[in-house]
One Martini backbone bead per residue (centre of mass of N, CA, C, O) as a GRO file, in nm:
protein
   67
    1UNK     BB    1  -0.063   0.853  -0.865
    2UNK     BB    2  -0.220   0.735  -0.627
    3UNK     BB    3  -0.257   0.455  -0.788
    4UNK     BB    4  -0.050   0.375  -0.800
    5UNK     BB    5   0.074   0.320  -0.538
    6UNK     BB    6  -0.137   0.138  -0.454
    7UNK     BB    7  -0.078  -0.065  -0.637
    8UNK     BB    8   0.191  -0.133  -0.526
    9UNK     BB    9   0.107  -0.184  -0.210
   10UNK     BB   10  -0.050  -0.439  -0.294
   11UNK     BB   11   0.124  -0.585  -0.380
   12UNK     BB   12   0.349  -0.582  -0.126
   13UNK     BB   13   0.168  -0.708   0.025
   14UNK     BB   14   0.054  -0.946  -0.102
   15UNK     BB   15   0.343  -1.101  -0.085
   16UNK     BB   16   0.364  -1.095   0.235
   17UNK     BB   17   0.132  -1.260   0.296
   18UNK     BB   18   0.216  -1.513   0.156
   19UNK     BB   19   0.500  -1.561   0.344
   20UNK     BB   20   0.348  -1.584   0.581
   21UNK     BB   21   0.131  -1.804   0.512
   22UNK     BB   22   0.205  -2.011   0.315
   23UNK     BB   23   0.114  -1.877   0.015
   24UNK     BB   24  -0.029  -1.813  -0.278
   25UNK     BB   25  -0.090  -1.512  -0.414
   26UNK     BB   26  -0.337  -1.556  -0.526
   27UNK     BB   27  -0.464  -1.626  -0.226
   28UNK     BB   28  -0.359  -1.328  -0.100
   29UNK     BB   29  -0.549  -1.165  -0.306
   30UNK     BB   30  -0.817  -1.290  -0.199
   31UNK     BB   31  -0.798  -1.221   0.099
   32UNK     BB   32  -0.732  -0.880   0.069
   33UNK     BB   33  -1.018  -0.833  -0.119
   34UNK     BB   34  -1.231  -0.964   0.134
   35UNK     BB   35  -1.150  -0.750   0.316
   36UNK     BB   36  -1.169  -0.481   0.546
   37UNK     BB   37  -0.893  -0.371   0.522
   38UNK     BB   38  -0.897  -0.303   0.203
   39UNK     BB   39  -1.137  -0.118   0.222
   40UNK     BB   40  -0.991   0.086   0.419
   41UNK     BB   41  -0.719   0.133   0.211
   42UNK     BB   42  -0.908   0.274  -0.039
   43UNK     BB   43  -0.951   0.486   0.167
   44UNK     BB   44  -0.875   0.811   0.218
   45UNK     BB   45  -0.991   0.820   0.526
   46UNK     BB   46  -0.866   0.631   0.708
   47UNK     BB   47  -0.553   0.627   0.665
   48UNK     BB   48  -0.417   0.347   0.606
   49UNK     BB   49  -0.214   0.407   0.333
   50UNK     BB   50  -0.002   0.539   0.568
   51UNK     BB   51   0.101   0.278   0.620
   52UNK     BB   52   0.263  -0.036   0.660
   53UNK     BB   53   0.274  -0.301   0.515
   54UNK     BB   54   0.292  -0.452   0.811
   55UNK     BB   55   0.064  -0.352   0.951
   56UNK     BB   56  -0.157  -0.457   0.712
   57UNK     BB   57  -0.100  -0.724   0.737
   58UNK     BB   58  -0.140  -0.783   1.043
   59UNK     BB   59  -0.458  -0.686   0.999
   60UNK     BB   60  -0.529  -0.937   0.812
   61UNK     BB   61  -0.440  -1.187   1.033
   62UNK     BB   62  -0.657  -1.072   1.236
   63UNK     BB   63  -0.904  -1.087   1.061
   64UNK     BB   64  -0.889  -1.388   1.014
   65UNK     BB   65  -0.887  -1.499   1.348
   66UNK     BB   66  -1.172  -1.345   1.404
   67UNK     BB   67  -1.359  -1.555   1.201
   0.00000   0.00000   0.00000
C-alpha cells in the first residue's frame, strides 16, 4: 500500500514540478529521480512523504537553484 501511495505522489510531483518549471514531464521526471529531495522522499525516515506536494516542489527548485 504504501508504495502505491508514494507512487501516486510521485506522479504528481512529476507534474506539479513540469507545470510550474514549463519543461516536458520526461524532463521533470529526470530531475526528480537525480534530485537528493527525492533520495530523501523515499526514506520513510525522513518523513519527507509525509509533507505536501507543493512543499516538495518547493524543496526540489531550490535544490536546483542551489547547484
Amino acid at each position: 500500500m504504501r508504495d502505491q501511495v508514494l507512487w501516486r505522489k510521485t506522479a504528481r510531483i512529476i507534474m506539479d514540478l513540469a507545470n510550474r518549471l514549463d519543461i516536458s514531464s520526461e524532463r521533470a521526471m529526470d530531475l526528480l529521480y537525480k534530485s537528493e529531495t527525492y533520495a530523501l522522499l523515499t526514506n520513510p525516515e525522513s518523513g519527507l512523504n509525509l509533507m505536501s506536494d507543493e512543499y516538495i516542489v518547493n524543496d526540489i527548485i531550490t535544490e536546483l537553484q542551489n547547484q
